[in-house]
BATI-176482 format. One record per residue (C-alpha): residue number from 1; residue in one letter; x, y, z negated. Coordinates in steps of 0.05 Angstrom, whole numbers. Layout:
<k->NUM r->A X->X Y->Y Z->Z>
...
This chain:
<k->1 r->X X->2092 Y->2198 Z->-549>
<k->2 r->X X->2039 Y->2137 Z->-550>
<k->3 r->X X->2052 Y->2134 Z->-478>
<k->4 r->X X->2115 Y->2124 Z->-477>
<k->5 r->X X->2116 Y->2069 Z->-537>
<k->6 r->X X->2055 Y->2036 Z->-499>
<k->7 r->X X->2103 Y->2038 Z->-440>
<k->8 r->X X->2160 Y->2003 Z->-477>
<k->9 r->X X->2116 Y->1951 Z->-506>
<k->10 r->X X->2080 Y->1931 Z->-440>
<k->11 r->X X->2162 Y->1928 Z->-403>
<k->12 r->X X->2180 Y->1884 Z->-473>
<k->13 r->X X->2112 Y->1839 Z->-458>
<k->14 r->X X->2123 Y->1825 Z->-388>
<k->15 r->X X->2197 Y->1811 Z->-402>
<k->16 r->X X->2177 Y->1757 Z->-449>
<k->17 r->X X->2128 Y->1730 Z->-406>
<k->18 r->X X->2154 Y->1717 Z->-351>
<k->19 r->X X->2200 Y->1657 Z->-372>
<k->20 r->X X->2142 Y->1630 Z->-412>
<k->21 r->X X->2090 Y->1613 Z->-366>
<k->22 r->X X->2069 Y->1545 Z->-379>
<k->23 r->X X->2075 Y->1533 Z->-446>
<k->24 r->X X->2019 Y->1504 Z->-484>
<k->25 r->X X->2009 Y->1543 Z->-547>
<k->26 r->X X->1951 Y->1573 Z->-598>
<k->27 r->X X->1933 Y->1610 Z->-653>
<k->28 r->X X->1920 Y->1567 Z->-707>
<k->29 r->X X->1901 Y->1616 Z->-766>
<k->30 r->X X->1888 Y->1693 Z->-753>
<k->31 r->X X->1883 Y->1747 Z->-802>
<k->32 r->X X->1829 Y->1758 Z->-861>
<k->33 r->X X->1789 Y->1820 Z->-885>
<k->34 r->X X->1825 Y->1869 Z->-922>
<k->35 r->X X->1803 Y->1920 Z->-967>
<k->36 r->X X->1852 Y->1968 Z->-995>
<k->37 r->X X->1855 Y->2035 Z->-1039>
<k->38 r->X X->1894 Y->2098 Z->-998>
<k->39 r->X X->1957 Y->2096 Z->-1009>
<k->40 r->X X->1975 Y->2018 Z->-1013>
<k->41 r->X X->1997 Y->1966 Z->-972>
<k->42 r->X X->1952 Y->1923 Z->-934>
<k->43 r->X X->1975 Y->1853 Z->-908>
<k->44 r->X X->1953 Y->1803 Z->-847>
<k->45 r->X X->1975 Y->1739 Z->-824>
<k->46 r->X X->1973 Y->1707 Z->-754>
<k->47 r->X X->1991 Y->1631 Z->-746>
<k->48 r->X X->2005 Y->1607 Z->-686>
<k->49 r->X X->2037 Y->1538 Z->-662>
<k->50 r->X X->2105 Y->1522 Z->-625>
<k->51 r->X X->2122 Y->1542 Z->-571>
<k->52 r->X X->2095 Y->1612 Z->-573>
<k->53 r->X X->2129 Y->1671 Z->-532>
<k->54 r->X X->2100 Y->1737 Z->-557>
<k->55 r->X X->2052 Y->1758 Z->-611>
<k->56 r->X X->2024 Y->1832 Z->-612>
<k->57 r->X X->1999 Y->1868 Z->-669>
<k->58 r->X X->1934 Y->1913 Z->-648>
<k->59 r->X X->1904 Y->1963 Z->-694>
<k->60 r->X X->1831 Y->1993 Z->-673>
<k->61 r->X X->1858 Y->1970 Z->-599>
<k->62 r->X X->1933 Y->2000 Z->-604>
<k->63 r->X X->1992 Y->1961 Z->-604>
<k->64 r->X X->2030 Y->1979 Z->-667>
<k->65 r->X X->2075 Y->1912 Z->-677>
<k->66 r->X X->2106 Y->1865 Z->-627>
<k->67 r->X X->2142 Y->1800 Z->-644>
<k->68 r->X X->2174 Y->1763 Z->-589>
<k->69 r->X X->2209 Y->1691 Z->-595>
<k->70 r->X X->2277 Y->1713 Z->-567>
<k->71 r->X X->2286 Y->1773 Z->-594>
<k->72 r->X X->2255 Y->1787 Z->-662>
<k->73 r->X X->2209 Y->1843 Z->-690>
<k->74 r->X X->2202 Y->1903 Z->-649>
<k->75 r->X X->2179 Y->1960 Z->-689>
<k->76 r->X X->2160 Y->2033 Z->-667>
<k->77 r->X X->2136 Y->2061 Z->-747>
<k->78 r->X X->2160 Y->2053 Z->-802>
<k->79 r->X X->2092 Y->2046 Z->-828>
<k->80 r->X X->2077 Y->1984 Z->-788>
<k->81 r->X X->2130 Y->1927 Z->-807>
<k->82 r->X X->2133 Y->1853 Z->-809>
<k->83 r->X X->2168 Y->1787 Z->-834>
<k->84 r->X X->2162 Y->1727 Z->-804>
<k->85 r->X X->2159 Y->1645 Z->-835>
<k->86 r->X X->2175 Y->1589 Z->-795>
<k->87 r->X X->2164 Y->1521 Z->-815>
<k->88 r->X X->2170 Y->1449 Z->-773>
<k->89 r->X X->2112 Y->1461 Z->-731>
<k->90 r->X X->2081 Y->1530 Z->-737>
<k->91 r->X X->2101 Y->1596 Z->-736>
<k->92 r->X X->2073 Y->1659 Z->-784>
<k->93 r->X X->2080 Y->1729 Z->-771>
<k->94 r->X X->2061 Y->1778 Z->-830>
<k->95 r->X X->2033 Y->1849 Z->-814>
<k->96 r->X X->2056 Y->1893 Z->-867>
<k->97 r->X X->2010 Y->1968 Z->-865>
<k->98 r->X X->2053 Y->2015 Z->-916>
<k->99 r->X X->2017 Y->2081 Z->-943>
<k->100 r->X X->1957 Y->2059 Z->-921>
<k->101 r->X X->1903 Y->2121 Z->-894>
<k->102 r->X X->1833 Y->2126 Z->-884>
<k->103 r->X X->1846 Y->2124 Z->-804>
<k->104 r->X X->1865 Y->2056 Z->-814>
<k->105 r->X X->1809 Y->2027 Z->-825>
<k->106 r->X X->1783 Y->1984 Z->-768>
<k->107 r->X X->1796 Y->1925 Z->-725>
<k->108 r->X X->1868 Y->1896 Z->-736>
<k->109 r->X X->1879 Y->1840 Z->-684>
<k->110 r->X X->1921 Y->1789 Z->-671>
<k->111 r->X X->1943 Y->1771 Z->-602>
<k->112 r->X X->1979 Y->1718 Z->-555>
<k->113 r->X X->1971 Y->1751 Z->-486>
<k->114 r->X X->1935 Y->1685 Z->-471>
<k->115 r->X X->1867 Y->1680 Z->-456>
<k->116 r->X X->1823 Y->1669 Z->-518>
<k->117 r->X X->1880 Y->1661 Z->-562>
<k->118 r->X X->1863 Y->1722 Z->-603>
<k->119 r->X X->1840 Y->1727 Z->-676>
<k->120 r->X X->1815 Y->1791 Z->-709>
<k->121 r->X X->1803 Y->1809 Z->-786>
<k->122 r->X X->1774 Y->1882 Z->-801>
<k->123 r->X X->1815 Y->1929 Z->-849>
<k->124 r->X X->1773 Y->1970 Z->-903>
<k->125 r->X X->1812 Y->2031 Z->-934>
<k->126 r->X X->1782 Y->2062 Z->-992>
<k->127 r->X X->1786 Y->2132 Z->-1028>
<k->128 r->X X->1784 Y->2136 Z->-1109>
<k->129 r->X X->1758 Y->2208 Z->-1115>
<k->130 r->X X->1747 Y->2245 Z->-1183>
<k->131 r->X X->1684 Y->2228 Z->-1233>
<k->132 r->X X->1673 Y->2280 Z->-1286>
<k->133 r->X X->1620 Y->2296 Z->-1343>
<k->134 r->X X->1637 Y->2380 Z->-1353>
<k->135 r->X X->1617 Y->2362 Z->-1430>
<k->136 r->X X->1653 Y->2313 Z->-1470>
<k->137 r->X X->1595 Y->2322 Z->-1537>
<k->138 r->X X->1532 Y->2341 Z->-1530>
<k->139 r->X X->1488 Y->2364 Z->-1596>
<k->140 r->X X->1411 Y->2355 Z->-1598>
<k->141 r->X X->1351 Y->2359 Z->-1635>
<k->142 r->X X->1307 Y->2313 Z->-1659>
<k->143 r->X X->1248 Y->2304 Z->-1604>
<k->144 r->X X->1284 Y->2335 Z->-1552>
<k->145 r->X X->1290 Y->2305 Z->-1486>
<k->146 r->X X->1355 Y->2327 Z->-1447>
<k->147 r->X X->1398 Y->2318 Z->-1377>
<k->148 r->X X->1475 Y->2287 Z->-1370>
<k->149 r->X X->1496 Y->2302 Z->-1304>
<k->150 r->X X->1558 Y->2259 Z->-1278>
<k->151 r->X X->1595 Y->2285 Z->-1220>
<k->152 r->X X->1629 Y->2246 Z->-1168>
<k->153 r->X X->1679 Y->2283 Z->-1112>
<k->154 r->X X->1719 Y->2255 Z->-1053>
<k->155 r->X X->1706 Y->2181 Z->-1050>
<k->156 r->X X->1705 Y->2128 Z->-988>
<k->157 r->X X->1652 Y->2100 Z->-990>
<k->158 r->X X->1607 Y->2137 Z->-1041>
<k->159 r->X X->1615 Y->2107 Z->-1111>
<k->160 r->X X->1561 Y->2064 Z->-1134>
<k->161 r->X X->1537 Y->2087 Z->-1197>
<k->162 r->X X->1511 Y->2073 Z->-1265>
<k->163 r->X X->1502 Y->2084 Z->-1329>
<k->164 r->X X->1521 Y->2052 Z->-1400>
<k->165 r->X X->1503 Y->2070 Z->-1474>
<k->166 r->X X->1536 Y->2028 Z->-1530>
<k->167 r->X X->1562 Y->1975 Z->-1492>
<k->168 r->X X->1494 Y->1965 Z->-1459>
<k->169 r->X X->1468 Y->1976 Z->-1387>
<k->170 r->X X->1416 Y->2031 Z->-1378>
<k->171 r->X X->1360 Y->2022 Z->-1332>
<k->172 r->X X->1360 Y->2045 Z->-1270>
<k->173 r->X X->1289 Y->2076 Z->-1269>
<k->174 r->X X->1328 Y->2130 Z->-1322>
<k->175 r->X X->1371 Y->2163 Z->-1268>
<k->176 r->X X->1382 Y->2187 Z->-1199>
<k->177 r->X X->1441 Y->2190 Z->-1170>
<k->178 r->X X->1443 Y->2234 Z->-1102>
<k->179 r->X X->1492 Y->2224 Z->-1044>
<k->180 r->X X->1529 Y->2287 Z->-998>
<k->181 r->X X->1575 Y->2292 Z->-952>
<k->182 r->X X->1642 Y->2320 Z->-963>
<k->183 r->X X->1706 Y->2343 Z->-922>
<k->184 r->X X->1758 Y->2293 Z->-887>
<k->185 r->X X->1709 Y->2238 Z->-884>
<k->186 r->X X->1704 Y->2241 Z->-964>
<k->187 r->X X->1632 Y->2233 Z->-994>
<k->188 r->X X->1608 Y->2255 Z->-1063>
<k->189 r->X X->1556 Y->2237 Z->-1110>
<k->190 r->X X->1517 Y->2265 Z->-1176>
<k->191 r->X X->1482 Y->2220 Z->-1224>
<k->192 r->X X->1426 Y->2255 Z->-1272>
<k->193 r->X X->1408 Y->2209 Z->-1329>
<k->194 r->X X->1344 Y->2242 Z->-1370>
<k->195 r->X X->1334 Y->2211 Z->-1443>
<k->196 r->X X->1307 Y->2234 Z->-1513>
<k->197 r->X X->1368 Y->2204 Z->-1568>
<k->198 r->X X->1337 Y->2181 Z->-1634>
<k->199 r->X X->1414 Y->2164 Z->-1654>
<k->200 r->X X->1479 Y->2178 Z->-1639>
<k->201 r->X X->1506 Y->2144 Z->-1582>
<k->202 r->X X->1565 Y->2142 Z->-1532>
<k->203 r->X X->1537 Y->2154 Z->-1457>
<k->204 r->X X->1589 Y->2127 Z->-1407>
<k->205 r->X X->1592 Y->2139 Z->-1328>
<k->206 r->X X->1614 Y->2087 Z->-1287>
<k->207 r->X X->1633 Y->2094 Z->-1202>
<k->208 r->X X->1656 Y->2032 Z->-1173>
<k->209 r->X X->1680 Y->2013 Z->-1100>
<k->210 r->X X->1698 Y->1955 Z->-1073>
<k->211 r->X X->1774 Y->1960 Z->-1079>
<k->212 r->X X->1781 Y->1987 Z->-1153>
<k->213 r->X X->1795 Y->1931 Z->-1200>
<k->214 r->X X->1755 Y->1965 Z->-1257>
<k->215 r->X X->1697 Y->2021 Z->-1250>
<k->216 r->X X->1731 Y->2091 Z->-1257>
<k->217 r->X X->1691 Y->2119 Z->-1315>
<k->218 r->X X->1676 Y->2185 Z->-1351>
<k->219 r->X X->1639 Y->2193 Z->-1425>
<k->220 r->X X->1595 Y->2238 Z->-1469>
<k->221 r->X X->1576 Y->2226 Z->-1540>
<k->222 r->X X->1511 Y->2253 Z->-1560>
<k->223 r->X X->1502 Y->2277 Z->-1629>
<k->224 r->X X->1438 Y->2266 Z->-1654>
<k->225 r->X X->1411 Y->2311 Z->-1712>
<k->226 r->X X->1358 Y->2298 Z->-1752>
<k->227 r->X X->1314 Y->2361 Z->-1777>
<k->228 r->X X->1302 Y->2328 Z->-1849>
<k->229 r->X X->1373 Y->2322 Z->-1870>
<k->230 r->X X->1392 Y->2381 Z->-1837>
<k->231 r->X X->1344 Y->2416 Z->-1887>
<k->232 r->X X->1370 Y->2381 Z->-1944>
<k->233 r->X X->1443 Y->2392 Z->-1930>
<k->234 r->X X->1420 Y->2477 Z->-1925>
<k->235 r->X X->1387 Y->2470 Z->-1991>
<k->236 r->X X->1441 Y->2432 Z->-2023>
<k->237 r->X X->1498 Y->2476 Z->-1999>
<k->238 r->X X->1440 Y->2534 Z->-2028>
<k->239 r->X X->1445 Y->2507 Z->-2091>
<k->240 r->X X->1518 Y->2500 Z->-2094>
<k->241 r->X X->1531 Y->2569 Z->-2076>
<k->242 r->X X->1487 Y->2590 Z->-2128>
<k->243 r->X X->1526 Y->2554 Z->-2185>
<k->244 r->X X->1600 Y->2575 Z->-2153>
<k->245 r->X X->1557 Y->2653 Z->-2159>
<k->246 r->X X->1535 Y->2637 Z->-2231>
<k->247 r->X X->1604 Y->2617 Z->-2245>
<k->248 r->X X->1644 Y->2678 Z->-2223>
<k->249 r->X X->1595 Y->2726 Z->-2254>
<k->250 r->X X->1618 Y->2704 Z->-2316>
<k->251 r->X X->1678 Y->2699 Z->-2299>
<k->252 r->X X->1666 Y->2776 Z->-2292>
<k->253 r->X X->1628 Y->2799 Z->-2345>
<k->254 r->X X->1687 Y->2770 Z->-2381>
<k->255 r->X X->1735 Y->2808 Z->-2350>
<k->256 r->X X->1691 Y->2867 Z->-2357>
<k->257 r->X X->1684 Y->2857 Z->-2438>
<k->258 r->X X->1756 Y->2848 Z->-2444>
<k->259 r->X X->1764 Y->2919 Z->-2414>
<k->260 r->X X->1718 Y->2948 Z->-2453>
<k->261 r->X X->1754 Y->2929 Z->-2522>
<k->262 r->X X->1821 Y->2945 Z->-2492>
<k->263 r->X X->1794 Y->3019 Z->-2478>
<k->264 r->X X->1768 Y->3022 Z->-2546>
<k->265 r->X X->1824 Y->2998 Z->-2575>
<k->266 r->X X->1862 Y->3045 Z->-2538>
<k->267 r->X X->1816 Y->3099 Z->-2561>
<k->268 r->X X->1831 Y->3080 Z->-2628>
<k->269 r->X X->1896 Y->3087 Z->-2625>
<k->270 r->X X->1901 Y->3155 Z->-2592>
<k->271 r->X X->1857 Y->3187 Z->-2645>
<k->272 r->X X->1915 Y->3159 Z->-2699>
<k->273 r->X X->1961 Y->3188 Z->-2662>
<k->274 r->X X->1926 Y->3261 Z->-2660>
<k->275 r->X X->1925 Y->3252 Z->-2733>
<k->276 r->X X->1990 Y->3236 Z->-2747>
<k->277 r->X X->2021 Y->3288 Z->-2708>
<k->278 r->X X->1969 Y->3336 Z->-2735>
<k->279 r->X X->1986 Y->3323 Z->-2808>
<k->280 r->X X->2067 Y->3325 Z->-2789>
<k->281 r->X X->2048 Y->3393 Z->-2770>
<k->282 r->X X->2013 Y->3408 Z->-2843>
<k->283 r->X X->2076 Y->3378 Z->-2868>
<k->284 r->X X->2124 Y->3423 Z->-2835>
<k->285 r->X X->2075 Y->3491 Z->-2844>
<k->286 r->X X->2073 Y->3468 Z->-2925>
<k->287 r->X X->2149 Y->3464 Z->-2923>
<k->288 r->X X->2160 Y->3530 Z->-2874>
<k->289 r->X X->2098 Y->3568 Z->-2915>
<k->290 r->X X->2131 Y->3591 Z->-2981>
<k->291 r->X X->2158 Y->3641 Z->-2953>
<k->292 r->X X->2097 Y->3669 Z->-2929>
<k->293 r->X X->2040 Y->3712 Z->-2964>
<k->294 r->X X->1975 Y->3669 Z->-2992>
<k->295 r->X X->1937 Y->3702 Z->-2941>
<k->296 r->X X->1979 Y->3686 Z->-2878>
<k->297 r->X X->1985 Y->3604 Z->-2908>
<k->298 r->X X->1911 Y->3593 Z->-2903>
<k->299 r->X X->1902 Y->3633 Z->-2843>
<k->300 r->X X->1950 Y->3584 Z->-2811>
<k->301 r->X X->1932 Y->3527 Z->-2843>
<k->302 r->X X->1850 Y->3537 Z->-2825>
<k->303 r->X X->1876 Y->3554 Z->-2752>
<k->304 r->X X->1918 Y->3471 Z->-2753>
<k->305 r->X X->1851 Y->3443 Z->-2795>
<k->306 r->X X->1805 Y->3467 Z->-2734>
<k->307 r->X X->1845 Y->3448 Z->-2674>
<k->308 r->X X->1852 Y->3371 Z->-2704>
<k->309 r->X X->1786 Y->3376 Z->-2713>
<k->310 r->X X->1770 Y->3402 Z->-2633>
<k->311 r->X X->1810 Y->3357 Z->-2610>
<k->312 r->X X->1778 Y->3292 Z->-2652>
<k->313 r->X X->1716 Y->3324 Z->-2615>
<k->314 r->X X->1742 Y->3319 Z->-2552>
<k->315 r->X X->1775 Y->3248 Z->-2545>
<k->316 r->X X->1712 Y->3211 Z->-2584>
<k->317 r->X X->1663 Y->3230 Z->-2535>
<k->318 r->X X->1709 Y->3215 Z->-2476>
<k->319 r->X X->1730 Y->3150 Z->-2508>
<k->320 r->X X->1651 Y->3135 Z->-2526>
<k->321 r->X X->1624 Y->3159 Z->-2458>
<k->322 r->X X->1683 Y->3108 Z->-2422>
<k->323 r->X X->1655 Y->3049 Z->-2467>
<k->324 r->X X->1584 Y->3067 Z->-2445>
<k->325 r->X X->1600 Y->3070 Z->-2368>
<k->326 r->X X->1631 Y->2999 Z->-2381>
<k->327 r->X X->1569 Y->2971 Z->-2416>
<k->328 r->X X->1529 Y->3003 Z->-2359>
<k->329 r->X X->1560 Y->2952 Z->-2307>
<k->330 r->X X->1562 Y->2895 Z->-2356>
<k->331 r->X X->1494 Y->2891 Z->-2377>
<k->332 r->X X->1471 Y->2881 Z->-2301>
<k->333 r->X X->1514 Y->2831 Z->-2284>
<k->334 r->X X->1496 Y->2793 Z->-2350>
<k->335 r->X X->1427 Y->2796 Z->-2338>
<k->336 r->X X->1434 Y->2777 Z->-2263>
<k->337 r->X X->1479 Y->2711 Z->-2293>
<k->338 r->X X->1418 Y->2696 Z->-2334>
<k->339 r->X X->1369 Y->2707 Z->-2280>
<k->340 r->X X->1418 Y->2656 Z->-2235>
<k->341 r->X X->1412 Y->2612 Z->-2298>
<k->342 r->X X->1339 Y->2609 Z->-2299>
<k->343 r->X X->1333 Y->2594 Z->-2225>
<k->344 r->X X->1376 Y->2531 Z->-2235>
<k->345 r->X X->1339 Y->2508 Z->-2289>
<k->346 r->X X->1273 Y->2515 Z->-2254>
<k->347 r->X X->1304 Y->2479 Z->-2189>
<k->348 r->X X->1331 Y->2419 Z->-2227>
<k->349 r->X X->1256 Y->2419 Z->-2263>
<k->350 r->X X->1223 Y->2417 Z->-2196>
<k->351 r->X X->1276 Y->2366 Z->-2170>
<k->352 r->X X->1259 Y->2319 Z->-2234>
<k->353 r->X X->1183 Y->2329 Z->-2220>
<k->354 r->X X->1192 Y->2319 Z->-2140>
<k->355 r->X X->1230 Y->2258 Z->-2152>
């Protein structure tokens, strides 16, 4: 295929030249350096004076454009296009390089198929690869010295980097940054910054190449935390779980005394009712009892006066021993608040004196 579209360009040249022998003509500006990201254009002029015949496009020695007087443009990609300017006394030919690769970089000439009447400019296409820092917070101690590793993957050329904190350069002497090779012509590149933080700070990785506009850049913040007020905030949030215990103790041993007279109560009120219903029962064996003998009445009557009395003896100790399982938990937890009490007292004491 380049063959054949070398073959058409050279029939194209020689048909242009041959009417055009003769003519007195130049290049009067060529093309500049370029330096472009993958993926974007890329742009190159070529000036040349009246009376010009053909103008060829070369990149890294191929033809890839040719312009001729008569005829106009003739283009074989679609990646390689041009537009033209003519003014009273010149002509300018624009080389227009779409989607842009990394095989394009090179020599990108200019020529009039005259001798020395060439110009040349060289074309730089760069590759923005990934930068990374795999932690985006970092916690450390006070009087420890740690590593921040920055990562950079699949660049042309390998990034240049550095390293900020704050807003403020970091010396060079701090890091090393290490270059590799990677696939497709890509390179890649890790930074290691070593420091011991005495504050808080925001660590930022720059890579730069010469056809980004601003430093690609990746960040850390480094949380610095101090031993001293990391002891104060335990014994602080000590103390205060100490009052929120005090406090629901009570809250407890409330709870716990409020059952206690509600049982009692309850008790109470039982017992009446045993009595009541045992005295209905005298009432209704007086009323039903004339009818018997003397004997059989007070037989009957002892048998009522004894069972109120067993059963009296049965509900008071199992009201009295429910009271006293009660008080068993509740004295504990009262003496417990107290001791929690005490300890307060004694830390706000110490507290006053340390102060």
């Amino acid at each position: 295929m380049e063959r054949i579209q070398k073959l058409i360009l050279l029939s194209v040249i020689l048909t242009a030249l041959l009417p055009g022998f003769g003519f007195c003509y130049s290049v009067i500006k060529g093309p500049t350096n370029a330096t472009v990201l993958a993926g974007s254009e890329a742009r190159f002029n070529c000036t040349v004076s009246l009376g010009w015949v053909i103008l060829i496009w070369l990149s890294n020695g191929n033809p890839v454009l040719t312009v001729i007087n008569s005829q106009g443009a003739v283009e074989t990609s679609d990646r390689f296009t041009s537009q033209n300017y003519t003014s009273s006394d010149t002509f300018t030919s624009e080389l227009i390089i779409r989607n842009t690769q990394l095989s394009d970089s090179g020599k990108i000439e200019c020529s009039t198929q005259k001798p020395n009447e060439s110009s040349f400019a060289f074309l730089s296409v760069q590759v923005n690869g990934s930068l990374f820092i795999k932690n985006s917070t970092l916690t450390v101690t006070e009087n420890k010295t740690v590593e921040i590793v920055c990562e950079a993957l699949g660049w042309a050329p390998a990034p240049d980097i550095t390293w900020m904190t704050n807003d403020s350069f970091i010396d060079k002497s701090r890091y090393v940054t290490q270059q590799s090779q990677g696939s497709n012509g890509l390179h890649n590149a890790l930074s290691i910054l070593t420091l011991t933080p005495t504050d808080t700070e925001v660590l930022t990785c720059l890579a730069d190449i010469e056809a980004l506009p601003n430093p690609q850049i990746a960040t850390i913040t480094v949380i610095f935390c101090n031993s001293t007020i990391e002891n104060d905030y335990s014994e602080d949030s000590g103390s205060t779980w100490v009052i929120v215990l005090a406090v629901v103790l009570s809250l407890v041993g409330i709870i716990l005394l409020i059952v206690i007279i509600v049982v009692v109560v309850r008790c109470c009120c039982l017992k009446k009712k045993e009595k009541f219903q045992v005295r209905r029962k005298m009432m209704v064996i007086r009323k039903t009892g004339k009818g018997m003998g003397a004997k059989t009445r007070d037989t009957f009557q002892r048998n009522a006066g004894t069972q109120h009395k067993s059963q009296e003896l049965l509900l008071f100790p199992q009201c009295l021993q429910s009271s006293l399982s009660l008080l068993q938990i509740y004295i504990p937890v009262l003496h417990q608040r107290c001791n929690i009490r005490d300890l307060l007292i004694i830390r706000s004491a110490q507290r006053k004196l340390g102060t």
